[in-house]
RODO-2510 file (C-alpha; in nm, 4 decimals, decimal comma):
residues 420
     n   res          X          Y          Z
     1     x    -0,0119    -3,0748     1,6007
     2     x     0,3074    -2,9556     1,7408
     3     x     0,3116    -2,6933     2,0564
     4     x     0,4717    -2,4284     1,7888
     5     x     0,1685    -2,5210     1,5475
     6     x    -0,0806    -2,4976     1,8255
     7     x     0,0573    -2,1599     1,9435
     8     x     0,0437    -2,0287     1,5697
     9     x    -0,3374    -2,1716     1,5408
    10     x    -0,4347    -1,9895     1,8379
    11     x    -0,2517    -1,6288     1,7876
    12     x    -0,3950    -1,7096     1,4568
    13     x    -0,7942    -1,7042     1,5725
    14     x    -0,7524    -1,4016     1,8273
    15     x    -0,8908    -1,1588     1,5872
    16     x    -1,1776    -1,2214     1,3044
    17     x    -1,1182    -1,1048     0,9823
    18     x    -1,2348    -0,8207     0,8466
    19     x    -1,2736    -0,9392     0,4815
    20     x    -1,3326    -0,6229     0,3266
    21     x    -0,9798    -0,4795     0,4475
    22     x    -0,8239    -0,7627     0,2984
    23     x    -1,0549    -0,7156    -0,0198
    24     x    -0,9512    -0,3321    -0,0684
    25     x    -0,5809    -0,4585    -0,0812
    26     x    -0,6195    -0,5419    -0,3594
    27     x    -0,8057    -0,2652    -0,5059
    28     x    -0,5021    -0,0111    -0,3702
    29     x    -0,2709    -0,2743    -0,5752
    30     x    -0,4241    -0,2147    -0,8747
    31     x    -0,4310     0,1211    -0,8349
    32     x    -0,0767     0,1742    -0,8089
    33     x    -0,0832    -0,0871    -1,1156
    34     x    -0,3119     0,1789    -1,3256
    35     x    -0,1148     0,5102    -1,1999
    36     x     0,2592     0,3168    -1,3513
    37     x     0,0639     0,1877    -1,6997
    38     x    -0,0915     0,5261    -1,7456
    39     x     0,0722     0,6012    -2,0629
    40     x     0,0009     0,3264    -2,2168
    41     x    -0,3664     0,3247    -2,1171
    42     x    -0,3778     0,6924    -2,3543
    43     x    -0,1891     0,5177    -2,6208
    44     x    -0,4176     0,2444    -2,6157
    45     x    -0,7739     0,4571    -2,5962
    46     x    -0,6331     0,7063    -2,7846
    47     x    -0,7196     1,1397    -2,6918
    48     x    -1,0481     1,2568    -2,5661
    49     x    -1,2832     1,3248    -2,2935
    50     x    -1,3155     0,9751    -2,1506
    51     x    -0,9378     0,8774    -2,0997
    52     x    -0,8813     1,1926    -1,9462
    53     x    -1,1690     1,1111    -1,7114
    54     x    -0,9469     0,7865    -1,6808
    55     x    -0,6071     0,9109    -1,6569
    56     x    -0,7005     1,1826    -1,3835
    57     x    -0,8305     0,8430    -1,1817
    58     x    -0,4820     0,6788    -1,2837
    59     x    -0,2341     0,9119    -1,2159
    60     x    -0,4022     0,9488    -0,8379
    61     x    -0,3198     0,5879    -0,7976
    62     x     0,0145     0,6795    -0,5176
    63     x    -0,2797     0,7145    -0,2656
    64     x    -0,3292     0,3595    -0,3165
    65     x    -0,0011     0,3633    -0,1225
    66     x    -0,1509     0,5803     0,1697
    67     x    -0,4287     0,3371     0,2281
    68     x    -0,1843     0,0262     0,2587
    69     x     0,0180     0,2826     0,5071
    70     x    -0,3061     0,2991     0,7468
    71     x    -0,4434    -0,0290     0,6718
    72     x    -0,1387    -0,1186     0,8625
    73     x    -0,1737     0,0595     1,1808
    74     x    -0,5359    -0,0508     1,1716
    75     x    -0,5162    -0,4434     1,1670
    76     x    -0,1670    -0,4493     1,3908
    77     x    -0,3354    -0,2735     1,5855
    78     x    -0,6540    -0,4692     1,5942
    79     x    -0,4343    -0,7915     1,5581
    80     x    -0,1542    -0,7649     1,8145
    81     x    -0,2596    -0,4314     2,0850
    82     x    -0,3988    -0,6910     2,3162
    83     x    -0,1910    -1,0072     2,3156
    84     x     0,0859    -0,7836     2,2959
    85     x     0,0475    -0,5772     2,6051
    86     x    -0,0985    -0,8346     2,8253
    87     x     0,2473    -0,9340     2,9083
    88     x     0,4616    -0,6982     2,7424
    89     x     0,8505    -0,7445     2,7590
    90     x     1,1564    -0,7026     2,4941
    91     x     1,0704    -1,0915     2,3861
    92     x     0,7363    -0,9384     2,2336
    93     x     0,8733    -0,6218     2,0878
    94     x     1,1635    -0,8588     1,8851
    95     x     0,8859    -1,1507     1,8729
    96     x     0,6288    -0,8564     1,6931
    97     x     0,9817    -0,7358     1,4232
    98     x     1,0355    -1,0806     1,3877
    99     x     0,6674    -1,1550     1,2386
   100     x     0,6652    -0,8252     1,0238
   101     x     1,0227    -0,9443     0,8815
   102     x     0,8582    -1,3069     0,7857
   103     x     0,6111    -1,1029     0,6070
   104     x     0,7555    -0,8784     0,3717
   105     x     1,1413    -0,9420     0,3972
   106     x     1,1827    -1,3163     0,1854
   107     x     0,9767    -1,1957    -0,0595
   108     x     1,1204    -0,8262    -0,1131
   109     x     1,4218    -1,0105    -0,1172
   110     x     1,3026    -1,2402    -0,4206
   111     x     1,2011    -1,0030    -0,5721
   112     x     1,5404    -0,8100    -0,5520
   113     x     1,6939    -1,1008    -0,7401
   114     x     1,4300    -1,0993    -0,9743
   115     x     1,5161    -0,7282    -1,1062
   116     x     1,8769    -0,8485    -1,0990
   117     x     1,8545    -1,1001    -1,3530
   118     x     1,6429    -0,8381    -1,5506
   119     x     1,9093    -0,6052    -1,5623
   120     x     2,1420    -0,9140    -1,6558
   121     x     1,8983    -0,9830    -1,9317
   122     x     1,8618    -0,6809    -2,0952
   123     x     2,2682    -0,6630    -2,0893
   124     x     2,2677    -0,9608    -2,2801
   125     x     1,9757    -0,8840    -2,5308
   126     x     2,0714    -0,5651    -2,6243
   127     x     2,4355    -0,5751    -2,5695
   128     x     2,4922    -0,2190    -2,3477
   129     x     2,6535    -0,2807    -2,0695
   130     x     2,5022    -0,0091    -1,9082
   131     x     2,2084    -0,1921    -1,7715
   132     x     2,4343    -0,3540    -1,5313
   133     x     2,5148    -0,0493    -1,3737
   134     x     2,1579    -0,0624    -1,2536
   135     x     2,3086    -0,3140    -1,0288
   136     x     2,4637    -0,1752    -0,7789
   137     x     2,5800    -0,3919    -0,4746
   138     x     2,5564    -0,1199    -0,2521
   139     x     2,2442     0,0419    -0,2920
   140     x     2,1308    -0,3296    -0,3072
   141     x     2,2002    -0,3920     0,0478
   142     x     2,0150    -0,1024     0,1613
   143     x     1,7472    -0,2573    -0,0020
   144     x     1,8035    -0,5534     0,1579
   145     x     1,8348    -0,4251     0,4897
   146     x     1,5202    -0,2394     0,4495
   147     x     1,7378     0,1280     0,4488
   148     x     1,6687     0,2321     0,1257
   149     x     1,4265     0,4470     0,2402
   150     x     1,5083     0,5866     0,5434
   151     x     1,7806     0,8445     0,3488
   152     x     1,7702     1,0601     0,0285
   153     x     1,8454     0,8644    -0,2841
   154     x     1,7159     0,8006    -0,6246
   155     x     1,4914     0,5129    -0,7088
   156     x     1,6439     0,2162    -0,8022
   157     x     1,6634    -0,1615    -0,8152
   158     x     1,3078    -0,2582    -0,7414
   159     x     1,1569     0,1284    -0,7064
   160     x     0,8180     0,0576    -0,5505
   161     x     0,9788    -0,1575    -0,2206
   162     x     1,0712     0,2425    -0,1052
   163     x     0,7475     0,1336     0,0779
   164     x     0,8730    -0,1685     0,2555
   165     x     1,1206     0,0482     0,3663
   166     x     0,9154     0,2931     0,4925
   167     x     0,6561     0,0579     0,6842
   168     x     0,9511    -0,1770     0,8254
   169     x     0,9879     0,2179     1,0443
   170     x     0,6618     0,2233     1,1201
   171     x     0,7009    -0,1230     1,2670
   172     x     0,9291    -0,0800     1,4953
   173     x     0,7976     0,2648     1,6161
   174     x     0,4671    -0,0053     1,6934
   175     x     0,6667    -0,2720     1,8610
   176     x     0,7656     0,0184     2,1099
   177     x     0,4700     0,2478     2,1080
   178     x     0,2306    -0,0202     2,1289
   179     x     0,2512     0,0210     2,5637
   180     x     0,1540     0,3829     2,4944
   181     x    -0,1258     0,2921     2,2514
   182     x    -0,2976     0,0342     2,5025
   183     x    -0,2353     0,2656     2,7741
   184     x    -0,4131     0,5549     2,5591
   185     x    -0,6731     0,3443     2,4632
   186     x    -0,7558     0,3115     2,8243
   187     x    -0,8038     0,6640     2,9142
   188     x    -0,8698     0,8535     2,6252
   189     x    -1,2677     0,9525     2,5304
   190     x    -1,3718     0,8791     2,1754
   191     x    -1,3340     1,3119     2,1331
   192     x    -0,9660     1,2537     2,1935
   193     x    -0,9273     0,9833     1,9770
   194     x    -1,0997     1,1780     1,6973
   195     x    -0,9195     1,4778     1,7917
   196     x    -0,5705     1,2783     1,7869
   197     x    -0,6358     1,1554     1,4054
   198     x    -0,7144     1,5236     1,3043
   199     x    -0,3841     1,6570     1,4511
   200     x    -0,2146     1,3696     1,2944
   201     x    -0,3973     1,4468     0,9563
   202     x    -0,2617     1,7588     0,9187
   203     x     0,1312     1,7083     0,8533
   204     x     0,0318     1,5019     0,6399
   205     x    -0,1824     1,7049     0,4037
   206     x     0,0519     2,0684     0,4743
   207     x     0,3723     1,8435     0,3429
   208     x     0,1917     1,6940     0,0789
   209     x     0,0137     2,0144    -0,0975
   210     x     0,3546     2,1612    -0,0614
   211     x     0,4804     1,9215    -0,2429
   212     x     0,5156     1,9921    -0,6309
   213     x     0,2575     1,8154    -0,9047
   214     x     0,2965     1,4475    -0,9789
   215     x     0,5689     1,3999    -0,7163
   216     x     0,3750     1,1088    -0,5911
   217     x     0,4480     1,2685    -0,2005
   218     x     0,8057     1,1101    -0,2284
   219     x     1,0288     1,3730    -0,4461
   220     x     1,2311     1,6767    -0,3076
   221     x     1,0637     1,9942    -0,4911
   222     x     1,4066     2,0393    -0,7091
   223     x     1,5420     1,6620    -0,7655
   224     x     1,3895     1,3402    -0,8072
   225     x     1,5583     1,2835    -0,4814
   226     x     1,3403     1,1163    -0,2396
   227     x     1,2972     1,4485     0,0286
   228     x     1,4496     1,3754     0,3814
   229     x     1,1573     1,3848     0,6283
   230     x     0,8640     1,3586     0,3954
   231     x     0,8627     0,9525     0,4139
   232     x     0,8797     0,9728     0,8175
   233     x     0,5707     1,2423     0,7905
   234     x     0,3811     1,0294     0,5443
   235     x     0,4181     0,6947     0,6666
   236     x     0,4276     0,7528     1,0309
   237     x     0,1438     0,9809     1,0322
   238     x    -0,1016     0,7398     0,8339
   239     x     0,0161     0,4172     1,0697
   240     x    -0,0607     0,5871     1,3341
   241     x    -0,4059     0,7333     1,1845
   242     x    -0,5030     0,4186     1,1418
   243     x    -0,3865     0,2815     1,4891
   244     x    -0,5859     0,5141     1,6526
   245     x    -0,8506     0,4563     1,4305
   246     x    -0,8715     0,0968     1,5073
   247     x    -0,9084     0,1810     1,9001
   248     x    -1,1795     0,4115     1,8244
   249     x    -1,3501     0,1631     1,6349
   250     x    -1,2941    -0,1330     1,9061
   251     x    -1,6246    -0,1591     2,0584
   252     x    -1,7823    -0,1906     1,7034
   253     x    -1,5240    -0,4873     1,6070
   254     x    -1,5294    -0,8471     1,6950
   255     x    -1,7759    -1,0203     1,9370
   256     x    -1,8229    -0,6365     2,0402
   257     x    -2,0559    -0,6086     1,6997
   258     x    -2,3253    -0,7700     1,7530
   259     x    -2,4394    -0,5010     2,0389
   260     x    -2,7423    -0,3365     1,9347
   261     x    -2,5314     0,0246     1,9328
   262     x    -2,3204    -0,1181     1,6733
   263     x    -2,6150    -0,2397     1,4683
   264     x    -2,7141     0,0923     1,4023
   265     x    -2,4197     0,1702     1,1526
   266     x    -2,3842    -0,2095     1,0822
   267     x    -2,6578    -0,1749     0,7927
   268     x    -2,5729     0,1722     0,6564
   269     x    -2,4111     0,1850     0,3224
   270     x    -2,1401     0,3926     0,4550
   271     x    -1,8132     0,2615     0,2797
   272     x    -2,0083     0,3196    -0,0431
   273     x    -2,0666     0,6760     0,0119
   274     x    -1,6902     0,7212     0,1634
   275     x    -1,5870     0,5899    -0,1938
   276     x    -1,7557     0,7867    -0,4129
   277     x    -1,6907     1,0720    -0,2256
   278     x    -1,3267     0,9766    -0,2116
   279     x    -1,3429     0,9430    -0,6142
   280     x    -1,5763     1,2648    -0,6771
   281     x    -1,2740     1,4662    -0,4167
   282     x    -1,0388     1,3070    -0,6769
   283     x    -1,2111     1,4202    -1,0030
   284     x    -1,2819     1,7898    -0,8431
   285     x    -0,9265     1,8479    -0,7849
   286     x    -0,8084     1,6943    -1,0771
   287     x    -1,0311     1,8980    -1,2876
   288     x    -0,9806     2,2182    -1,1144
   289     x    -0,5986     2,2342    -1,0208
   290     x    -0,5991     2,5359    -0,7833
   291     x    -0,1953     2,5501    -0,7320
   292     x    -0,0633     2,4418    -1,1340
   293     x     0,3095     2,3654    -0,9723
   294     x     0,5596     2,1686    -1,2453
   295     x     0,8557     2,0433    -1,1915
   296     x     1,1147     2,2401    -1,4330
   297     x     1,1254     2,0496    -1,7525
   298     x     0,8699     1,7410    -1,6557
   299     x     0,6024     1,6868    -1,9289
   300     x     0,2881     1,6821    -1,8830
   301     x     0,0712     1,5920    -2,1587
   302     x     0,0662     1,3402    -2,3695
   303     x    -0,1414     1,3201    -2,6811
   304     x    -0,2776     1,6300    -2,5380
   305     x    -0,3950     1,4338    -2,2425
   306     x    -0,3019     1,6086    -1,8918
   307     x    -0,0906     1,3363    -1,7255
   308     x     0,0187     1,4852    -1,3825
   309     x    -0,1925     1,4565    -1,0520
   310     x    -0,2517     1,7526    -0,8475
   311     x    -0,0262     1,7410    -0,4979
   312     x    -0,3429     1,8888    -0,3595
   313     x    -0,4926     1,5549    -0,4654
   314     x    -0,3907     1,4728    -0,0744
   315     x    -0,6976     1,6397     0,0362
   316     x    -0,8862     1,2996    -0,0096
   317     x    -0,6840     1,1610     0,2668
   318     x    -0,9858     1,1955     0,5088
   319     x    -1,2680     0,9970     0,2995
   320     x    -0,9578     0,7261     0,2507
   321     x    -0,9564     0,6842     0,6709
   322     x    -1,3499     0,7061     0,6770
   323     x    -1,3796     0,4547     0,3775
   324     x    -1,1420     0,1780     0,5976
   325     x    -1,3454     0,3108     0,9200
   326     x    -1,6815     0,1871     0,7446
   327     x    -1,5471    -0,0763     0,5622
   328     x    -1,4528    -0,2204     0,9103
   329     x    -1,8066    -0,1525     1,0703
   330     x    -2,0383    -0,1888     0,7920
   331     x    -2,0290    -0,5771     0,6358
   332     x    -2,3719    -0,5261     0,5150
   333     x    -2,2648    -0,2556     0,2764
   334     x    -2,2655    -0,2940    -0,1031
   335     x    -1,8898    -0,2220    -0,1580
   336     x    -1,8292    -0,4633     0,1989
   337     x    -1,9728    -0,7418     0,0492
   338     x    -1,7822    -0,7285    -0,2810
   339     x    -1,4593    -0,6928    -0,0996
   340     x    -1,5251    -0,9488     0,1117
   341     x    -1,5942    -1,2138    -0,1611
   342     x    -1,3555    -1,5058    -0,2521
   343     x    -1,2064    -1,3246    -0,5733
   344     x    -1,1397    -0,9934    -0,3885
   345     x    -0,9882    -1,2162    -0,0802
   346     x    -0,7399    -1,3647    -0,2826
   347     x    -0,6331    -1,0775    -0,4922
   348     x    -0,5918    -0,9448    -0,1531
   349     x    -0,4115    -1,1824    -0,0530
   350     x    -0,1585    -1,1540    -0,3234
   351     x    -0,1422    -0,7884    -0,3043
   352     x     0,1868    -0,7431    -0,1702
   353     x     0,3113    -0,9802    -0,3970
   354     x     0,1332    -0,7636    -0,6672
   355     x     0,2599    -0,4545    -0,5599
   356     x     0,6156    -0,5692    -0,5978
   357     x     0,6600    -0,7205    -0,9203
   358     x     0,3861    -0,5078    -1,1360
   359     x     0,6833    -0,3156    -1,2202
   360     x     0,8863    -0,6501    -1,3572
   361     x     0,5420    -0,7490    -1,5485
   362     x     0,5026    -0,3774    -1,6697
   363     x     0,8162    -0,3940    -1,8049
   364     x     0,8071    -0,7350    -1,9960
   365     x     0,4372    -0,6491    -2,1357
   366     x     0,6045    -0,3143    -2,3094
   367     x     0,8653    -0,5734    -2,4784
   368     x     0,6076    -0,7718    -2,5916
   369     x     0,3643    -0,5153    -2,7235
   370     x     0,7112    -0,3476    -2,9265
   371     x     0,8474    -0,6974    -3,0623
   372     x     0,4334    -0,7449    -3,1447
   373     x     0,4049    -0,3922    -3,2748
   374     x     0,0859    -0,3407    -3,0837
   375     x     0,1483     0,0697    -2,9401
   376     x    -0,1739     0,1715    -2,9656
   377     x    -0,5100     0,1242    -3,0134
   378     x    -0,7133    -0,2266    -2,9635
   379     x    -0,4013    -0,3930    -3,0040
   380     x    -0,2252    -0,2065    -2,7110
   381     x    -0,5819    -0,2533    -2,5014
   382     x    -0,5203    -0,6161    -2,5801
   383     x    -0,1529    -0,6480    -2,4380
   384     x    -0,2582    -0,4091    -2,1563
   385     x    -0,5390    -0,6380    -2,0131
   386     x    -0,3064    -0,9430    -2,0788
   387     x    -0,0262    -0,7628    -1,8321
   388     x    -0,2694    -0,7071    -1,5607
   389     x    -0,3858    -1,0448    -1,5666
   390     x     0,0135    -1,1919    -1,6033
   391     x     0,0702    -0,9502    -1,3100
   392     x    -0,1788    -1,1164    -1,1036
   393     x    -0,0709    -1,4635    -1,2065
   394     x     0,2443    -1,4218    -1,1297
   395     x     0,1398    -1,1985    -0,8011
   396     x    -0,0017    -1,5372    -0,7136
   397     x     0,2638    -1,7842    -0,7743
   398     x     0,4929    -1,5671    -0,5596
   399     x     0,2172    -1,5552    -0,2781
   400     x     0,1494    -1,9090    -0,3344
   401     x     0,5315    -2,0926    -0,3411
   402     x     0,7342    -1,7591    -0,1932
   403     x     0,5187    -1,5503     0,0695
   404     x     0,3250    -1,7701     0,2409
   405     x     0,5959    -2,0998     0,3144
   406     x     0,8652    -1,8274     0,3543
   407     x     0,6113    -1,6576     0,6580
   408     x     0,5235    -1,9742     0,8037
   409     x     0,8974    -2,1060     0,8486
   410     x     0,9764    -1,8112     1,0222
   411     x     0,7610    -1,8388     1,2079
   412     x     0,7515    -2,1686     1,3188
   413     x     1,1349    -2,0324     1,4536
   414     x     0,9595    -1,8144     1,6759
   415     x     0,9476    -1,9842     2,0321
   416     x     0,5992    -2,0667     2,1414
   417     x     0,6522    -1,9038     2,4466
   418     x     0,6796    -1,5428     2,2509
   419     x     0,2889    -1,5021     2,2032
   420     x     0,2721    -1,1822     1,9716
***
């Protein structure tokens, strides 16, 4: 094994996983997944009770993008605080950006390429030229830059990597702040800590009840227009939440675990309650809007079925940082050990992969069920379950050939000495 190899092996081992927060991944994935394919799922079950029981579960699915926001701050934090700070310098903050890069930049960057030989496709197939102008060289070098969220703008090219975007901020707020996180971690009492998530909580839930129905926390209240500041306030706020969260949690993490304190919460089903409190939060808001806000000529029903989520929907914010608490300090819980079985680890795995072509795979499964003539009913069920499975095969194959080689070049580039 080479010294680079060895180095890698041994940052590698630092931390035990946490299965389970590599098993709800996957679960936020598909989440997003459902909230995208929602209008397909009522043209394929049809109006009534139950798929408005669904579609209020659906259309909730852009939290799934607030959980990967403070699953982040969590495990970087429970990852990289130490070995970064032991010997901090500038060679760890770059050698810290350069390791987030390897992780989501080659294959955002695929995946770019990807929707541009869609758009080339669908030129060609349906002869309007106007799908090229989806194409546009300069909004896609924001994209590849990792800009193309930081400023107002439409969604375009791949829509969903707004999020890569947004985290690639967070990251290098961490490679800075991370000196003031280990320093806070070593004076603050578990009251402050507590206290600190609270205060950093509530930006986060004022901007997004403001916000107007079905905006997904991402619109301006009069454009679809991503809003200047509400990205910074979402994504920053929920790292961070979960930073903190993962020093509060330290001494029940690790080799720390198996003290007897620890042992105490070890065996309570606590991520299972968080859950279905998270889901039954869900389902009361959804039910009982208390602010009805549209947007000026958005729809909102289809087939009489109420498609838009309630911005007050945010609320659940809370039970989704207590469900990743307990998830990390209770293994022995019901919902634990299911996410932390070999399916859920690979789907988790994959996630990010997942997350950024379900909209390619969303897209060709519509083609298929028109050209098949299958837009409703069992039929439509049929092509529905057979694009969440293609999503997940191809999810893997991008994981398996793109992701994972691309992140271990890099880095391998990285000098040993840079110990991140």
């Amino acid at each position: 094994m080479s010294r680079a190899d060895a180095a890698i092996e041994t940052t590698a081992r630092r931390a035990p996983l946490i299965g389970a927060l590599t098993g709800i991944r996957a679960l936020a994935a598909f989440w997003v997944f459902l909230r995208h394919f929602r209008t397909e799922i009522v043209d394929a079950l049809g109006p009534g009770p139950f798929t408005q029981f669904v579609i209020h579960l659906s259309s909730a699915g852009y939290l799934g993008v607030d959980l990967f926001f403070i699953l982040s701050g969590f495990i970087l934090t429970y990852t990289h605080l130490s070995t970064m700070t032991r010997r901090y310098s500038w060679r760890t903050a770059v050698g810290f950006l350069w390791l987030r890069l390897a992780r989501v930049w080659p294959l955002t960057a695929f995946v770019l390429m990807l929707f541009g030989a869609y758009f080339i496709f669908q030129a060609l197939t349906s002869g309007d030229p106007s799908f090229l102008a989806q194409a546009d060289p300069g909004r896609l070098l924001m994209h590849l830059t990792l800009l193309n969220g930081w400023f107002p703008s439409t969604l375009d090219w791949n829509g969903v990597d707004w999020s890569v975007s947004a985290e690639w901020m967070a990251y290098l707020t961490f490679a800075v702040g991370v000196v003031v996180l280990a320093r806070f971690a070593a004076v603050a009492s578990r009251r402050v800590m507590i206290t600190l998530i609270v205060l950093l909580m509530l930006p986060v839930l004022v901007v997004g009840i403001s916000m107007q129905d079905d905006t997904i926390f991402l619109f301006a209240n009069d454009s679809y227009v991503t809003a200047a500041g509400v990205l910074p306030i979402r994504v920053l706020g929920e790292f961070w939440i979960g930073a903190v969260l993962s020093l509060l949690l330290r001494r029940y993490l690790g080799e720390a675990s198996d003290a007897p304190r620890s042992n105490r919460f070890r065996s309570l089903p606590l991520a299972t309650v968080s859950a279905v409190a998270a889901v039954a939060v869900l389902l009361v808001v959804a039910y009982n809007d208390p602010l009805h806000n549209m947007r000026a000529g958005q729809q909102e029903f289809h087939q009489g079925i109420d498609m838009i989520a309630p911005s007050e929907s945010i609320i659940v914010l809370p039970f989704l940082v207590l469900l990743i608490a307990s998830l990390a300090i209770c293994p022995r819980d019901p919902l634990s050990r299911l996410l932390s079985t070999r399916p859920f680890l690979l789907a988790g795995r994959a996630s990010f992969a997942f997350y950024l072509v379900h909209p390619l795979v969303i897209g060709a499964g519509l083609l298929a069920a028109a050209k098949l003539h299958a837009e409703s009913g069992p039929a439509l069920v049929a092509v529905g379950v057979a694009t969440a499975a293609a999503a997940w095969l191809c999810a893997w194959v991008l994981w398996r050939f793109i992701e994972e080689p691309s992140r271990k070049l890099l880095r391998r580039m990285l000098p040993p000495s840079v110990i991140v």
